[in-house]
ZALUMNU-475709 format. One record per residue (C-alpha): x, y, z; residue number from 1. Coordinates in Angstrom, 1 decimal, always signed. Example, Ala and Ser with C-alpha at 12.3 -4.5 7.8 and 13.67 -1.06 7.14 Angstrom:
@x = +12.3	y = -4.5	z = +7.8	seq = 1
@x = +13.7	y = -1.1	z = +7.1	seq = 2
% end
This chain:
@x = +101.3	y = +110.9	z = +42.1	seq = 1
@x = +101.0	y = +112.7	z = +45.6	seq = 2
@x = +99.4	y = +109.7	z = +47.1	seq = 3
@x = +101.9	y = +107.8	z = +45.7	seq = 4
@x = +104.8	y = +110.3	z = +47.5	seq = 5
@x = +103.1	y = +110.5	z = +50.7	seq = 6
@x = +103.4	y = +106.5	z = +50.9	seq = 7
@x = +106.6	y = +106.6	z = +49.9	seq = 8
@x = +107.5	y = +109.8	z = +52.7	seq = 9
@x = +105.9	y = +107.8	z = +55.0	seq = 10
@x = +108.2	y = +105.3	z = +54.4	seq = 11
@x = +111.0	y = +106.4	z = +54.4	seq = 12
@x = +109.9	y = +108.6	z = +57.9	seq = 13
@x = +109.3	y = +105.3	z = +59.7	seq = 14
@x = +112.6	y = +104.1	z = +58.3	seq = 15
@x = +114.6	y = +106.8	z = +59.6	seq = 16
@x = +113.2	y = +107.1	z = +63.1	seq = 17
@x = +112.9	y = +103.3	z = +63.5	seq = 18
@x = +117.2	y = +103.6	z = +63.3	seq = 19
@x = +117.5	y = +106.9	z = +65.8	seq = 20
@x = +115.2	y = +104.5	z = +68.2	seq = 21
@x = +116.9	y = +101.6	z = +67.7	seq = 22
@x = +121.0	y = +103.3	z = +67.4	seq = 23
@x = +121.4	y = +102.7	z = +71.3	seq = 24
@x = +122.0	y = +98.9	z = +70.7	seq = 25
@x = +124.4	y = +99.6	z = +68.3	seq = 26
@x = +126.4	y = +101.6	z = +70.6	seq = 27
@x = +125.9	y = +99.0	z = +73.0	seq = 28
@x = +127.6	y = +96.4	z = +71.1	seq = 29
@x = +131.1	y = +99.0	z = +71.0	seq = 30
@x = +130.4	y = +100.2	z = +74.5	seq = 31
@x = +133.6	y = +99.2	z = +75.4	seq = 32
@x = +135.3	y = +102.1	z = +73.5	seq = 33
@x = +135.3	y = +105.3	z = +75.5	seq = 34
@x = +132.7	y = +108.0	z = +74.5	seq = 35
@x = +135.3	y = +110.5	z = +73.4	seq = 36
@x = +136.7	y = +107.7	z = +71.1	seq = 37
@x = +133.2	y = +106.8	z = +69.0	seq = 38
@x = +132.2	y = +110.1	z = +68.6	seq = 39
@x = +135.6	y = +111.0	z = +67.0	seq = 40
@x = +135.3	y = +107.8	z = +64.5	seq = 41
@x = +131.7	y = +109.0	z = +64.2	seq = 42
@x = +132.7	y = +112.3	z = +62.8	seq = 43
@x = +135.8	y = +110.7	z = +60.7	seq = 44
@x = +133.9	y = +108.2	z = +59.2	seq = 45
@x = +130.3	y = +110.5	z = +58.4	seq = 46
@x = +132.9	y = +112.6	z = +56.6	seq = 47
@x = +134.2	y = +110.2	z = +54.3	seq = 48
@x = +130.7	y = +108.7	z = +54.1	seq = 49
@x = +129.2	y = +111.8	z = +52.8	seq = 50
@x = +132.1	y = +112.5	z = +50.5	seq = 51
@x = +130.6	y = +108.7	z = +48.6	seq = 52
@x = +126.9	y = +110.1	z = +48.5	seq = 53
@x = +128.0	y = +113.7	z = +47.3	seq = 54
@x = +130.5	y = +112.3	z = +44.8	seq = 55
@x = +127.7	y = +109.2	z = +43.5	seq = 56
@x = +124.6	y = +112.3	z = +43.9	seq = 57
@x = +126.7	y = +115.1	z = +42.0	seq = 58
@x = +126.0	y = +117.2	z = +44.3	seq = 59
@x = +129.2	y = +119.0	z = +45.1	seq = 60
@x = +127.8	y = +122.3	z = +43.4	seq = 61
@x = +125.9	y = +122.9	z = +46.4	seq = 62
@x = +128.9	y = +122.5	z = +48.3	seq = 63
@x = +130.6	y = +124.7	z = +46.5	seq = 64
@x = +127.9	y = +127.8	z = +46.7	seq = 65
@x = +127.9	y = +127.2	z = +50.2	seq = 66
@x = +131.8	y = +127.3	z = +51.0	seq = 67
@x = +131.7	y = +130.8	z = +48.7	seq = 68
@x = +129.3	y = +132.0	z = +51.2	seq = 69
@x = +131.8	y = +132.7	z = +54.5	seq = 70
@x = +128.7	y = +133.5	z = +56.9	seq = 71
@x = +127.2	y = +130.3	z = +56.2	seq = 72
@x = +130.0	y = +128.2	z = +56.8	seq = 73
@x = +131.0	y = +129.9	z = +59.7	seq = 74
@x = +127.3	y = +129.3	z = +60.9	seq = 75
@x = +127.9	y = +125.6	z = +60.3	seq = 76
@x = +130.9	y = +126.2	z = +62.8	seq = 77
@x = +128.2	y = +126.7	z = +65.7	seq = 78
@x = +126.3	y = +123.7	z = +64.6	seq = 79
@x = +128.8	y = +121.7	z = +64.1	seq = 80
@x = +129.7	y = +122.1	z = +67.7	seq = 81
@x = +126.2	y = +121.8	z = +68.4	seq = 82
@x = +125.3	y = +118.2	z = +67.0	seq = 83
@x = +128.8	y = +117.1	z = +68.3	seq = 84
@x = +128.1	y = +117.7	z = +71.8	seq = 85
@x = +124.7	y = +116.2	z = +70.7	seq = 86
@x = +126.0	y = +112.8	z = +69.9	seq = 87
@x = +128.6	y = +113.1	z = +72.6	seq = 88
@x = +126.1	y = +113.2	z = +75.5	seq = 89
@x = +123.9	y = +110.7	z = +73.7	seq = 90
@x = +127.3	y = +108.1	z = +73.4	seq = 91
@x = +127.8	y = +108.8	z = +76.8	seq = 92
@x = +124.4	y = +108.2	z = +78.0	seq = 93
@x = +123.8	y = +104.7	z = +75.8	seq = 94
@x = +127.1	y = +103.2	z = +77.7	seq = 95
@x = +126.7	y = +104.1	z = +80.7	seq = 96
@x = +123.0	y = +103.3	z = +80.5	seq = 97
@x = +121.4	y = +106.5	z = +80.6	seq = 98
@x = +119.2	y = +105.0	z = +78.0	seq = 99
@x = +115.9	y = +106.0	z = +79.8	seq = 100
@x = +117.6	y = +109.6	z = +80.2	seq = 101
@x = +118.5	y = +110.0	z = +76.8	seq = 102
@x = +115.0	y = +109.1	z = +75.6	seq = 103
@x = +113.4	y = +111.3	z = +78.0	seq = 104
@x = +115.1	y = +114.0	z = +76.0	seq = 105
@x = +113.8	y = +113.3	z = +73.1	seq = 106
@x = +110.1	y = +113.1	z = +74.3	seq = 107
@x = +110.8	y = +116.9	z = +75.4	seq = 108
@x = +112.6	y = +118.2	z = +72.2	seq = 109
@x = +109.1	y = +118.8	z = +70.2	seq = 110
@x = +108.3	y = +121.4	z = +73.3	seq = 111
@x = +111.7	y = +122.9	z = +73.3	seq = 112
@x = +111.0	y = +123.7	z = +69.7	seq = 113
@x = +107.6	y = +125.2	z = +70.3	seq = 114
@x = +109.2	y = +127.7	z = +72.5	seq = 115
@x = +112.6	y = +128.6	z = +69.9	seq = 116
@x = +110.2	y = +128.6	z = +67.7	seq = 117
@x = +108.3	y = +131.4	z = +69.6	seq = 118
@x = +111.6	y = +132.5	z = +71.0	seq = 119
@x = +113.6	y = +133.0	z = +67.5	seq = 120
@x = +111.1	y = +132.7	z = +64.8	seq = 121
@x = +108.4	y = +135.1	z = +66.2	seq = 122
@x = +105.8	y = +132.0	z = +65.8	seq = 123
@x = +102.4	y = +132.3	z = +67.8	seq = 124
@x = +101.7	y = +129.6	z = +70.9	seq = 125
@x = +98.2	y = +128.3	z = +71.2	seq = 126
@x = +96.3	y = +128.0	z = +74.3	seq = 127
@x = +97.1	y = +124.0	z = +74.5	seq = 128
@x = +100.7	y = +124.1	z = +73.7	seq = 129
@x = +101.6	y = +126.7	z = +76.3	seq = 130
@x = +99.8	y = +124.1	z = +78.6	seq = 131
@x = +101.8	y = +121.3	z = +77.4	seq = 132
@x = +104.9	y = +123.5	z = +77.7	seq = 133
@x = +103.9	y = +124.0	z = +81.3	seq = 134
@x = +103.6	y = +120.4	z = +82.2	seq = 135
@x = +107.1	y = +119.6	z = +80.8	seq = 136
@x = +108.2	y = +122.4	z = +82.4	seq = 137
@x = +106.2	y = +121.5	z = +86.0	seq = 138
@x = +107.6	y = +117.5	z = +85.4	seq = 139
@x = +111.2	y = +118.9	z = +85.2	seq = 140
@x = +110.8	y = +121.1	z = +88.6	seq = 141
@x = +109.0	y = +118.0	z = +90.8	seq = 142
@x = +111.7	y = +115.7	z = +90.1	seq = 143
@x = +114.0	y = +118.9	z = +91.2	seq = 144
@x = +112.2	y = +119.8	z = +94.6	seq = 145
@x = +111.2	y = +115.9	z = +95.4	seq = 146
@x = +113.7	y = +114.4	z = +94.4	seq = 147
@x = +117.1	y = +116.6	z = +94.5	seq = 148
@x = +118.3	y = +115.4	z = +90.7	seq = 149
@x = +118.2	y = +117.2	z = +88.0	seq = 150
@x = +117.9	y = +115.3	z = +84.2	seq = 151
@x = +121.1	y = +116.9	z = +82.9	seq = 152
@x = +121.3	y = +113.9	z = +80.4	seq = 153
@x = +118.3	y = +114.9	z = +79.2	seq = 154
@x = +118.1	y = +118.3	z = +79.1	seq = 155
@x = +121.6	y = +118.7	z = +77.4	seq = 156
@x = +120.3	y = +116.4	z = +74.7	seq = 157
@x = +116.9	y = +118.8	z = +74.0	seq = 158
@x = +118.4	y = +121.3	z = +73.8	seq = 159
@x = +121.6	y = +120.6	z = +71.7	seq = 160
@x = +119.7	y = +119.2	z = +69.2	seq = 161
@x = +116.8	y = +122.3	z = +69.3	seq = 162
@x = +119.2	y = +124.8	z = +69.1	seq = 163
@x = +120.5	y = +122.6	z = +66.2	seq = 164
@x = +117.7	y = +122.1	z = +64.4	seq = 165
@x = +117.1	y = +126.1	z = +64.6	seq = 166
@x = +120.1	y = +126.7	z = +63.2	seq = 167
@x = +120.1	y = +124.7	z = +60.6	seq = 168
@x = +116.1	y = +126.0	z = +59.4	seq = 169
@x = +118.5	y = +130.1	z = +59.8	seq = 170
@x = +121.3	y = +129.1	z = +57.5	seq = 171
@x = +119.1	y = +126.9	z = +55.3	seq = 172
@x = +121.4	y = +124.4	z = +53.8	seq = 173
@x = +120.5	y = +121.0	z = +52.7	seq = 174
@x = +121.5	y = +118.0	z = +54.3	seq = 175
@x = +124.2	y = +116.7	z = +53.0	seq = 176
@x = +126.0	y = +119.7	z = +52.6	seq = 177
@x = +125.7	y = +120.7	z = +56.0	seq = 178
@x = +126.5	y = +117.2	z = +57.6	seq = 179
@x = +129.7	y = +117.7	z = +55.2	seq = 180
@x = +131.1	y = +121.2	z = +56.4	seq = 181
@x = +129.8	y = +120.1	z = +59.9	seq = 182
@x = +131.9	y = +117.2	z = +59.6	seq = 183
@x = +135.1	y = +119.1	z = +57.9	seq = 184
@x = +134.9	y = +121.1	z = +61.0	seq = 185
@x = +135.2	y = +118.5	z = +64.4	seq = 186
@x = +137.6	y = +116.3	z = +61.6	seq = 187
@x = +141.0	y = +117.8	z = +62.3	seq = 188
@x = +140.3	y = +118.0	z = +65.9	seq = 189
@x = +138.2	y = +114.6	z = +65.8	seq = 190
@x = +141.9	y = +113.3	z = +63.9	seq = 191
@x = +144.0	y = +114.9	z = +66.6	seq = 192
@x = +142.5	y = +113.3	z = +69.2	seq = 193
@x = +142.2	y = +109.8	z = +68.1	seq = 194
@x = +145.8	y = +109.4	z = +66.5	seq = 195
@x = +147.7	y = +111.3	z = +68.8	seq = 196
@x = +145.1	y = +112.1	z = +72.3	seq = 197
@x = +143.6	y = +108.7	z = +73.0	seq = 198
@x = +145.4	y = +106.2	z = +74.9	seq = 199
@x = +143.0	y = +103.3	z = +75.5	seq = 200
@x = +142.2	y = +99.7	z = +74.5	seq = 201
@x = +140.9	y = +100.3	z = +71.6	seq = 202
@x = +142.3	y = +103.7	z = +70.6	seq = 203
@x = +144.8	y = +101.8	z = +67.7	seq = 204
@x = +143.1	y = +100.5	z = +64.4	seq = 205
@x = +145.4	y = +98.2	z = +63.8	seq = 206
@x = +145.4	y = +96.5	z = +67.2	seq = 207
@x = +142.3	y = +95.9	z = +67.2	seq = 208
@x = +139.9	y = +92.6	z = +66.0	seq = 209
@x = +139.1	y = +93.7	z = +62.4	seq = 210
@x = +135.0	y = +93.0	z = +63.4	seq = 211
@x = +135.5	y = +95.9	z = +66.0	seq = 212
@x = +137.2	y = +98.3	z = +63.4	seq = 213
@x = +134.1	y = +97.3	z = +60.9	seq = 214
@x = +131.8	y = +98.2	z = +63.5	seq = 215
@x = +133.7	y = +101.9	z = +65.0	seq = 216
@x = +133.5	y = +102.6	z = +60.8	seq = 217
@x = +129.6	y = +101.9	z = +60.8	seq = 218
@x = +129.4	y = +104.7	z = +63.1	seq = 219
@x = +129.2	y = +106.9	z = +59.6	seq = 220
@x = +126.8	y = +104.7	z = +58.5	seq = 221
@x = +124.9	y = +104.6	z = +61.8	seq = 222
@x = +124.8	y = +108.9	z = +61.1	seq = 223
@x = +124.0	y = +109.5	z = +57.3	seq = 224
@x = +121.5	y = +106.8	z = +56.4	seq = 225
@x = +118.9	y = +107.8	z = +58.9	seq = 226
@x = +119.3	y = +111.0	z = +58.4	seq = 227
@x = +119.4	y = +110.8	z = +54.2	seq = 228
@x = +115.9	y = +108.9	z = +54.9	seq = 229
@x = +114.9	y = +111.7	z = +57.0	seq = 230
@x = +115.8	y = +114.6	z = +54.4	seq = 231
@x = +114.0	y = +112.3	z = +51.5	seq = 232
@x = +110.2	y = +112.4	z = +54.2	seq = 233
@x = +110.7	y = +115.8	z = +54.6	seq = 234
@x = +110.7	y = +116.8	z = +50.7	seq = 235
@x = +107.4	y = +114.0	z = +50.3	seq = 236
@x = +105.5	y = +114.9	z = +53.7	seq = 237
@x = +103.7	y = +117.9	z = +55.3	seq = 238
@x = +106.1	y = +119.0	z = +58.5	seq = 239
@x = +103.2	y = +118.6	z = +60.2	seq = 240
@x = +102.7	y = +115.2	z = +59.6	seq = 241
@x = +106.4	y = +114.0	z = +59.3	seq = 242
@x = +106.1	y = +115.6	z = +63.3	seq = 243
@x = +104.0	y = +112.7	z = +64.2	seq = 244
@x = +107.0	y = +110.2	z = +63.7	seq = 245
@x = +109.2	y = +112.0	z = +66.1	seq = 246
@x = +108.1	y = +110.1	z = +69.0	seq = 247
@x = +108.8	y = +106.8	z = +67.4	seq = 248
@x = +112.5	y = +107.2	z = +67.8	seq = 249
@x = +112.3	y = +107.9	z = +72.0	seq = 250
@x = +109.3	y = +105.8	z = +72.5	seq = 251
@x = +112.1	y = +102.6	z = +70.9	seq = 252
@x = +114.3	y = +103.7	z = +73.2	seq = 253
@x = +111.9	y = +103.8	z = +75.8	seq = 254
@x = +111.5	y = +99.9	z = +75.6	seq = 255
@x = +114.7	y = +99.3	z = +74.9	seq = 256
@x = +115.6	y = +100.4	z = +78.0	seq = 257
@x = +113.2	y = +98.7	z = +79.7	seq = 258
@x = +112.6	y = +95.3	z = +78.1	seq = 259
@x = +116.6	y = +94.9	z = +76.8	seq = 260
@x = +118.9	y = +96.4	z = +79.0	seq = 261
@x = +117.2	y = +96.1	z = +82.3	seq = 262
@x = +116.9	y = +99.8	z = +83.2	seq = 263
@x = +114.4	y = +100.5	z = +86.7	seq = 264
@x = +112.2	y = +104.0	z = +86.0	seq = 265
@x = +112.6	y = +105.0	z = +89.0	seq = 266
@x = +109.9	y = +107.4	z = +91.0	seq = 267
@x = +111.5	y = +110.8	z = +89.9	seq = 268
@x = +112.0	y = +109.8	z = +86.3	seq = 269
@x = +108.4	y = +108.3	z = +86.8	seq = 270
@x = +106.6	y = +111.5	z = +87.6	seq = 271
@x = +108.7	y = +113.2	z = +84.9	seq = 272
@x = +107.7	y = +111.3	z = +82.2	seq = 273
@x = +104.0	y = +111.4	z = +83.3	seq = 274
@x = +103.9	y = +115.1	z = +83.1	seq = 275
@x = +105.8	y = +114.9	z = +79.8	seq = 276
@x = +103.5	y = +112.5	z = +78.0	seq = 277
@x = +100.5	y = +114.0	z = +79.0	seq = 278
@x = +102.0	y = +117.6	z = +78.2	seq = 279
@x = +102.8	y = +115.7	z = +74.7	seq = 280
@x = +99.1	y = +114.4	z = +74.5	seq = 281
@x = +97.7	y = +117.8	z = +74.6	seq = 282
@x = +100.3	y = +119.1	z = +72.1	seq = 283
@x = +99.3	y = +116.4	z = +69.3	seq = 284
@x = +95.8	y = +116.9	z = +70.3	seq = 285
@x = +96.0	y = +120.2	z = +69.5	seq = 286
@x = +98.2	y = +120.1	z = +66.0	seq = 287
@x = +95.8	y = +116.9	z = +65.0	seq = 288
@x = +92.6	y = +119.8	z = +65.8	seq = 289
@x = +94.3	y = +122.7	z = +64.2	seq = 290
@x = +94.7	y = +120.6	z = +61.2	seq = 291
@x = +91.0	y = +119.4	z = +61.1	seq = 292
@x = +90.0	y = +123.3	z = +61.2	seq = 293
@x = +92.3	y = +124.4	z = +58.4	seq = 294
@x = +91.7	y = +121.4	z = +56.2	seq = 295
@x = +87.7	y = +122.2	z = +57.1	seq = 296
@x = +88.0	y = +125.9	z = +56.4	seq = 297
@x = +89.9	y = +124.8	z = +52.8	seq = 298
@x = +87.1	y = +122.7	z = +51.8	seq = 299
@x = +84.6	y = +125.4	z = +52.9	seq = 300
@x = +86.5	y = +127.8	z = +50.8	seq = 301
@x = +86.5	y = +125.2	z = +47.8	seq = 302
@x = +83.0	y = +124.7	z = +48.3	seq = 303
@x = +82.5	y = +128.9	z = +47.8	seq = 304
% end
């Protein structure tokens, strides 16, 4: 039975990343709508999306002990704000092909969260991941001093979603129930905007080609699914191994980039992502040979 869960968390891990790595084509194909515009159909139509999977689940008990707890929801205020300038940045970045950016932010998110972690949740560093803190770190500052540019892109991204995802671990809320009062949150402002804000192109529904509408309401879609796969991995894997698939999703993006949409690495971002992949080599070394030791010391124990 465990073997059988761990196939099926692995799975549904790849599943999930494989769509965060591949999303940027998918805002590609609507990249004619503003930024501002998609995120706010992104929040509209993730609401509505998660009232279907709540309703068809029964899970609206969980929603409802969370909204009787104000701190919590409050909480859910801050992260709310937090995954919305997330995905705001990210939108941004994809159409105006940042693509190469926004994946560079992802490669440095798994060090972000060694140091919140350390930070916030009074966790220990090892020798080897303060070293591969350091190179991300040193890769950030060359491309400063040599180069003049700083990776705003893709520092806003890391740390949004970071400070997200610590968050979210404080409150502890499940998924869905958090994407839901996250969602109830940016929707009357997210309704505001698009009904009554946004003058553009595409900013009325029913102007629009009914293929384009389709698409702007797969932007719920294009949120939950991934993210339901995610939360299904994470009940069937070990953290530490569902961390391993967290490079899939930026690597993806990586070649998108590169092999799709024609975007140049240029020298700065060049030396950056050096630093950061070797700084990322040490830091899986180290998990995969902290994990050897305590699955060694376990049988050892056994063996006693």
């Amino acid at each position: 039975m465990d073997a059988h869960r761990t196939r099926q968390g692995i799975i549904f891990a790849f599943i999930a990343y494989l769509i965060w790595g591949i999303a940027p084509a998918y805002f590609k194909l609507i990249r004619q709508v503003p930024a501002d515009e998609i995120l706010t159909h992104r929040v509209i139509w993730s609401f509505f999306f998660m009232l279907v999977l709540l309703s068809v689940s029964r899970s609206w008990g969980d929603v409802w002990r969370v909204l009787a707890q104000p701190k919590k929801v409050g909480m859910l205020l801050i992260t709310a704000l937090l995954v919305g300038g997330n995905w705001l940045i990210f939108i941004w970045a994809i159409n105006h092909d940042h693509i190469l950016e926004a994946s560079l932010g992802y490669f440095i998110n798994p060090l972000v969260n060694v140091v919140l972690g350390m930070l916030f949740l009074r966790e220990r560093f090892r020798s080897l991941q303060w070293f591969a803190v350091a190179l991300a770190f040193a890769g950030v500052l060359v491309q400063v001093w040599l180069f003049g540019s700083v990776p705003i892109i893709a520092i806003g991204l890391s740390l949004t979603f970071a400070f997200y995802g610590l968050l979210r671990k404080k409150i502890g809320v499940d998924s869905q129930t958090g994407m839901l009062i996250e969602t109830l949150w940016l929707l009357p402002v997210a309704g505001v905007y698009l009904f009554f804000i946004a003058n553009s192109p595409t900013s009325n529904l029913a102007a629009n080609p009914w293929s384009l509408d389709l698409m702007l309401m797969a932007a719920g879609i294009i949120t939950t699914i991934p993210l339901l796969f995610f939360t299904a991995a994470a009940a069937r894997l070990k953290l530490s191994t569902l961390g391993f698939f967290q490079y899939l999703g930026p690597t993806l993006m990586f070649l998108l980039a590169v092999v799709f949409y024609g975007e140049t690495v240029h020298p700065s971002q060049l030396i950056t992502f050096g630093f950061i992949w070797v700084g990322l080599l040490f830091f899986i070394g180290d998990a995969l040979y902290t994990q050897g030791r305590l699955r060694r010391g376990r049988s050892g124990h056994s063996a006693a």
